[in-house]
C-alpha positions in Angstrom: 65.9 144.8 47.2 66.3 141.9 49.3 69.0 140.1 47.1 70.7 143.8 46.8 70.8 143.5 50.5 72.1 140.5 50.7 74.8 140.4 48.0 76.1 144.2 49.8 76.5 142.1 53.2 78.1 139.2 51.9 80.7 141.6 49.9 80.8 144.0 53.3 79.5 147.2 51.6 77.4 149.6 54.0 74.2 150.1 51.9 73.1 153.6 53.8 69.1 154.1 53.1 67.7 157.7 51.9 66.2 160.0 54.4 62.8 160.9 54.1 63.4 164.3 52.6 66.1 163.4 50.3 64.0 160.9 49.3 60.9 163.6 48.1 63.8 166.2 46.7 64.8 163.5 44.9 61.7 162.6 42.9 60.8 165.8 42.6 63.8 166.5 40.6 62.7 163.6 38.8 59.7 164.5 38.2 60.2 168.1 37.1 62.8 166.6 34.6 60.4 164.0 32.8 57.3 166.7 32.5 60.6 169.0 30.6 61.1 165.8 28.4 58.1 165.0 28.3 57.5 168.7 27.1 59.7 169.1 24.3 59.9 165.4 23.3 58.8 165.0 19.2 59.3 161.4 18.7 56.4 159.2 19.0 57.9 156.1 20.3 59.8 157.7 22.8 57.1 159.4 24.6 55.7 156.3 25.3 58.3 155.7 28.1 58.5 159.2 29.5 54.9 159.6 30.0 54.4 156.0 31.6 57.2 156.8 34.2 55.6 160.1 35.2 52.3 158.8 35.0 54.2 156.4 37.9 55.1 158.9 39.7 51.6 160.5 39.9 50.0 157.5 40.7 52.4 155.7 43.2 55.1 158.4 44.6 57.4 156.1 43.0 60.0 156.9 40.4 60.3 153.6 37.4 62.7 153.4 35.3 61.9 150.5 33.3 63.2 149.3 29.6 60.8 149.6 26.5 60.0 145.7 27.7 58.5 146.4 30.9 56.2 149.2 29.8 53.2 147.0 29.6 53.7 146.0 32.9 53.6 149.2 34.1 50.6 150.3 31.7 48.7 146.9 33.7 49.5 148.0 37.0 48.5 151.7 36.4 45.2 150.2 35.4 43.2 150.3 38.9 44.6 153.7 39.3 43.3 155.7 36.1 39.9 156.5 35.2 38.8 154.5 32.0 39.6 157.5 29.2 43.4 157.5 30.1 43.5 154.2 30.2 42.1 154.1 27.1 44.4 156.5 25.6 47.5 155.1 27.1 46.6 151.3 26.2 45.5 152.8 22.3 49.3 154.6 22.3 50.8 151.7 23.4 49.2 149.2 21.6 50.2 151.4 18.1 54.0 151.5 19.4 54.5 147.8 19.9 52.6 147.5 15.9 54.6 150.5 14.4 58.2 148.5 16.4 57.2 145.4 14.8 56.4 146.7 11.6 59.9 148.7 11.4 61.3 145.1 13.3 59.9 142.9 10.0 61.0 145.8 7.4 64.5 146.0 8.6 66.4 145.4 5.7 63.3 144.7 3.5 62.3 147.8 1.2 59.0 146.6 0.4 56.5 149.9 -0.2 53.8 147.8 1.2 55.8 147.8 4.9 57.1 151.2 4.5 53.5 152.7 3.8 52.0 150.3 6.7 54.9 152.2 8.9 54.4 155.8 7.9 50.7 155.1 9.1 51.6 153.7 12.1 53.9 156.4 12.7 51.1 159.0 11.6 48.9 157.4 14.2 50.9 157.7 16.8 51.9 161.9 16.1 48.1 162.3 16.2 47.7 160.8 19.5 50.9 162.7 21.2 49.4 165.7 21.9 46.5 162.9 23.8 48.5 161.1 25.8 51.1 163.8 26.7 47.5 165.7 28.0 47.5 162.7 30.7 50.6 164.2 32.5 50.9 168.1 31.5 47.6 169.1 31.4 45.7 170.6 28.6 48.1 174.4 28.6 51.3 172.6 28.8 51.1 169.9 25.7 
C-alpha cells in the first residue's frame, strides 16, 4: 500500500481512501456474491479459491483476492483462526488440488492410462469432499 502511495504521489494522482460505510457495503457485496459462487459452483478445483476468500472474509473482515499461488498462504494464516476440523478439511482439500494440478500438470500431453486413472481419482476425491469444505462457509442447509 505504501509503494501504491508513493508511486500515485510521484505521478500526482489524488488516491481518495473509502469511507467507513462504503467500505462495509462494499464487502458485503462481496461477500454475498462469493457464498452465490460458492453456491452453485460444480468444479472441484475452483471451489478451492472461492471458499478460501470467503473463509477470509469471515475470519478477518477483509476481502482477498489472491491467484491459485497464494492460496496456501492464505490457508497458513487462517490457521490460528479455525478450530482444528476445518482446518483439517480445508488443508485435506487443498492438499488433493495441488496433487490432482500436478498430476493433470505431468499428463499434459502424455496419454498414459496409469496418469489418467491417478487423475480421475484425484478428481473423485475432491467431489466427495465439496459438499465438506463448502459446509465451512454455507452452513449445513445451504451446501
Amino acid at each position: 500500500m505504501t509503494a501504491l502511495r508513493e508511486l500515485a504521489e510521484e505521478s500526482g494522482l489524488l488516491l481518495k481512501k473509502l469511507d467507513k460505510k462504503l467500505e462495509r457495503t462494499l464487502l458485503h457485496s462481496y461477500r454475498k456474491d462469493l457464498i452465490s459462487q460458492v453456491s452453485a459452483e460444480t468444479d472441484p478445483i475452483s471451489l478451492l479459491p472461492k471458499v478460501v476468500s470467503l473463509l477470509y472474509i469471515q475470519v478477518h473482515n477483509k476481502a482477498l483476492q489472491a491467484p491459485g499461488r497464494a492460496i496456501s498462504v492464505a490457508v497458513n494464516r487462517l490457521k490460528d483462526k479455525l478450530d482444528d476440523s476445518p482446518y483439517k478439511i480445508l488443508t485435506d482439500y487443498q492438499s488433493t488440488t495441488v496433487t490432482l494440478l500436478a498430476l493433470m500438470s505431468a499428463a499434459a500431453g502424455n496419454e498414459d492410462d496409469c496418469s489418467a486413472d491417478r487423475i480421475l481419482t484425484k478428481r473423485e476425491l475432491l467431489e466427495s469432499q465439496m459438499v465438506a469444505l463448502k459446509g465451512l462457509v454455507l452452513g449445513p442447509s445451504q451446501s
